[in-house]
N, C-alpha and C positions, 0 to 999 in steps of 0.2 A: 337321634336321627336328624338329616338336614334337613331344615325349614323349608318345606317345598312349595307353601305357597309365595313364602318370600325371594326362593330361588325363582320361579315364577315369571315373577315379577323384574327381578333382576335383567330377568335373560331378556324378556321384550323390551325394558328398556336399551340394555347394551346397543340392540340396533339401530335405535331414536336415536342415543347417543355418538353413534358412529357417523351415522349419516350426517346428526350436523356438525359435528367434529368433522368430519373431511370437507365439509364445504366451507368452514372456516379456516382449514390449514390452507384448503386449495386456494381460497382466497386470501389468505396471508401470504401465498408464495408469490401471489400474483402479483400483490399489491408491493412485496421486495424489491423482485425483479425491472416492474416498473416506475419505483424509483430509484432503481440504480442503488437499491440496499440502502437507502437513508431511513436509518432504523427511529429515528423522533417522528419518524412519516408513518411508523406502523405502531410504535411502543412509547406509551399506555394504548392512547385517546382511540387509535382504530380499529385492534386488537380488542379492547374492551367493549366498544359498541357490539361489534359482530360476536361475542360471546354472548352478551348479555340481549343478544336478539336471537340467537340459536340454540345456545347453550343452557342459560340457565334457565329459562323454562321448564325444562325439559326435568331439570334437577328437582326444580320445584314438586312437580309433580310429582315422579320418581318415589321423592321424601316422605309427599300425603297420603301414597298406596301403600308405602311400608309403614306408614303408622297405624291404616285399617288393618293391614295383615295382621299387623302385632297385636291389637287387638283381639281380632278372631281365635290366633294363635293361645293366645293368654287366658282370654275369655276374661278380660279386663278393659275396661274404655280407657282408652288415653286420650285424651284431649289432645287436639293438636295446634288449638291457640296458643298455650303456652311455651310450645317449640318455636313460633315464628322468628324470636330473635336469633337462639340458636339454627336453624336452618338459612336465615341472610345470611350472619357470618360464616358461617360455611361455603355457601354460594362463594362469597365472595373473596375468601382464603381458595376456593378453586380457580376463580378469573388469574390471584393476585400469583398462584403456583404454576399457572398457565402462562403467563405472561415472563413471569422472571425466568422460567425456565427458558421460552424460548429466547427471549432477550438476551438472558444471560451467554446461553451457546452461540451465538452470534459474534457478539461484542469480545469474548474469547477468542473471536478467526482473527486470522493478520491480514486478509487479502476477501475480496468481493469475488473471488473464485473458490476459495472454502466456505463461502458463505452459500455462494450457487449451490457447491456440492451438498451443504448440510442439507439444503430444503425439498433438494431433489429425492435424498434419505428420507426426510420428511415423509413426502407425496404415493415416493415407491409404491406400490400395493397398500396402499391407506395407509403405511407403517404407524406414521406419527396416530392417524387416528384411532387404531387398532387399539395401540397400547395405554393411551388415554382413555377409553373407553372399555375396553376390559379394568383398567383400576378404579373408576369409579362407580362401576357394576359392584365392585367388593368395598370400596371406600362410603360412597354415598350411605348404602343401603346398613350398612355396619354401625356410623355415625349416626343415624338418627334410629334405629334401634335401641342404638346404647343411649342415647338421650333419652327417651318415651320409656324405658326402662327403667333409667334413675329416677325419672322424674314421679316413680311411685316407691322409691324406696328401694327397687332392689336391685339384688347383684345380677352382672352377666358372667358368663363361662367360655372360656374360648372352647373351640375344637376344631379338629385337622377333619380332612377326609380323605380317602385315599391315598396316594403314594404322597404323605407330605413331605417336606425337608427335616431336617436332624431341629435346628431351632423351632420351625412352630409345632413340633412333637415335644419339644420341652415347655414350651405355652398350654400342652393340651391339658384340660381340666383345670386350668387355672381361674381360681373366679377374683373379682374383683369389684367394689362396692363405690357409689359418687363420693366417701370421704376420700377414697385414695383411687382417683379413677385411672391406677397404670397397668398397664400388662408389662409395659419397660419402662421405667423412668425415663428422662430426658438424660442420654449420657451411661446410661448404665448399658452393660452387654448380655448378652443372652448367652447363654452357655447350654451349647448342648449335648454337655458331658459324653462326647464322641473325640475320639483320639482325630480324625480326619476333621475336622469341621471347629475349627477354630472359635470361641467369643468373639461373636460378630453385635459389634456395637452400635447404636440407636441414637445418634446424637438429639433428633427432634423426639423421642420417649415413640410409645406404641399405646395409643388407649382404644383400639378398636382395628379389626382386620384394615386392609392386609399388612404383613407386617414389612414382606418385600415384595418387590415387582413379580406378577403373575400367582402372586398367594392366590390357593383357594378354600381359606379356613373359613369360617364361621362361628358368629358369638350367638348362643342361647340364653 
C-alpha cells in the first residue's frame, strides 16, 4: 500500500515548495532581464543566495518529517543526526542541478531574444516551478527514506501505483540493499520488455524514485 502519511507530507510540502520556487524563478527572470541577460550577474553567486534563502529550508524540513514518518511507519527510531551530512549534500546537489540546469539552457541560446523567450517558458503558469516542485515532492522524500533506511541495515522496494509506464513496471518489486544501492546503474538501461517502449537508458543510474520526469512510484 502507499505510505500515506508520507504522501502526506509530500503533498503540503509540494506547495511550500512551489511558492518559493516561483518567487525565485520570478525573481531570476527579473534579475535577467534587468541585466540585459548577463548571466555571471545571476550564475552561481545570486541564483544561489535566493535558493538557499527560499529553497532549502524548506528541504530541510521536508527531510526531518519524512524521517518521523518513517519512523512511526516502521515503528523503528531513526536517528536523524546521523543523516545530517547526507541531507547538506543533497541540498546542495539540488542548488548545484538548479543552477546548471538553468544556466546551462541559457548559455545554449544564440541571441538574448531566445533567452527572453526561454524564461517567459519559465514564468508561464508557474511552468518552471511546477515541474521543479512536483520532482522534488518524489525526489527529496525518496532520498532520505532510502538513507534512514539503509542506515539500519535494510533493503527498500520500489513500487508503481496506478496507470504507471512500461519501465517503472519493470522496477516494480525490485528491492535493493546499501551494498548495491541501484535500481539502475549509472549507464545501464532499463528494459521494459515491451515491443513499443524501447531500453531507455540512465546515464546518472536510478537509486531512488523518480525515475523520470512526473514519476509517481514509491520505495517501501
Amino acid at each position: 500500500m502507499p505510505p500515506k502519511m508520507r504522501d502526506d507530507i509530500a503533498n503540503t510540502y509540494f506547495y511550500s515548495l512551489l511558492r518559493a520556487l516561483s518567487a525565485v524563478v520570478d525573481g531570476e527572470a527579473a534579475k535577467l532581464r534587468a541585466t540585459d541577460f548577463q548571466l555571471n550577474e545571476v550564475y552561481p553567486a545570486w541564483a544561489l543566495t535566493a535558493l538557499r534563502q527560499r529553497v532549502n529550508p524548506i528541504l530541510w524540513a521536508f527531510q526531518s518529517d519524512i524521517v518521523e514518518a518513517t519512523s512511526l511507519e516502521k515503528a523503528v527510531n531513526f536517528d536523524i543526526e546521523p543523516l545530517a551530512g547526507f541531507r547538506q549534500k543533497y541540498i546542495a546537489d539540488f542548488d548545484s542541478r538548479y543552477i546548471g540546469s538553468h544556466q546551462g539552457q541559457l548559455k545554449a541560446l544564440a541571441t538574448k531574444l531566445a533567452m527572453a523567450e526561454r524564461i517567459n517558458e519559465w514564468t508561464e503558469n508557474n511552468k518552471e516551478a511546477l515541474k521543479k516542485a512536483y520532482d522534488e515532492k518524489v525526489r527529496c522524500g525518496s532520498a532520505i527514506f532510502r538513507q534512514a533506511i539503509f542506515s539500519h541495515n535494510r533493503p527498500v522496494t520500489w513500487h508503481t501505483r496506478g496507470k504507471s509506464c512500461p519501465y517503472c513496471r519493470a522496477l516494480n518489486g525490485r528491492k535493493i540493499w546499501r551494498r548495491d544501492p541501484w535500481f539502475v546503474r549509472p549507464g545501464d538501461a532499463v528494459d521494459s520488455g515491451e515491443k513499443d517502449a524501447p531500453p531507455m537508458r540512465s546515464y546518472s543510474g536510478c537509486g531512488h524514485c523518480p525515475l523520470h520526469q512526473k514519476c509517481d512510484c514509491f520505495i517501501s
